[in-house]
N, C-alpha and C positions, 0 to 999 in steps of 0.2 A: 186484789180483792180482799178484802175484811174477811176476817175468819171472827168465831166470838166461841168463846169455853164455859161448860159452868160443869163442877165437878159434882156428883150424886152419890149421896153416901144411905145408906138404908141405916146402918146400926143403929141410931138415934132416935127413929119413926116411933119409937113404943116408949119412950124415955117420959118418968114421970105418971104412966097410966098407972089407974090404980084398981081398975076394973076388967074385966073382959070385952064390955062393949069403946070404954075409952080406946083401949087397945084397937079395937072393928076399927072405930071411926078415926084414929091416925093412919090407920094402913090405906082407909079407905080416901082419906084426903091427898096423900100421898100417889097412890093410884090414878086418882082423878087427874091432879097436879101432873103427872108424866100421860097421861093420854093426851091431854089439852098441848102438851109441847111434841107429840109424834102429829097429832091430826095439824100444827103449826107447821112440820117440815121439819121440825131436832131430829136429827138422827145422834145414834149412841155409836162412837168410834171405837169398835173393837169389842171386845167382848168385857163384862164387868168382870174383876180381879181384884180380890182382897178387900173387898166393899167399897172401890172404888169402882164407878160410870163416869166415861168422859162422857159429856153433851156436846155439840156442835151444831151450828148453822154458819151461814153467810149473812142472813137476814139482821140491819142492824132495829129493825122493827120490833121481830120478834125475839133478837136478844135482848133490847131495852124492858121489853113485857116479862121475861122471865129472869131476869138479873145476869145477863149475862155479860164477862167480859170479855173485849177485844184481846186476843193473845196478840201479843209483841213478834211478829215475825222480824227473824233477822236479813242484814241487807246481804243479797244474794254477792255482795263487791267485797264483803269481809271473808 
């Protein structure tokens, strides 16, 4: 079975605001952006660490809809 990764980084989200509400509205798209992929099936592997979130599904559906890639599993014979 397919697995697919996409890695979430927060630090970035406010990069460039030069307002308080520019600010709102990147956190807020953002937010949006990660409900749309939990109400999808993502689930987040493990807990976030060092502003790293692993992503995860099986779905190659809903990894093509969120940019996700297929991780390389290695062959269980090496």
């Amino acid at each position: 079975m397919a697995r697919f990764t996409r890695i979430w980084r927060s630090k970035w989200l406010t990069d460039d605001a030069e307002t308080l509400s520019e600010m709102t509205e990147k956190l807020l798209g953002a937010a949006k952006e990660l409900d749309e992929m939990r109400l999808a099936g993502i689930e987040l592997e493990g807990p976030v660490q060092d502003d790293y979130g692993f992503l995860v599904t099986d779905d190659p559906e809903v990894a093509e809809r969120f940019g996700f890639l297929e991780e390389e599993l290695e062959d269980e014979d090496d």
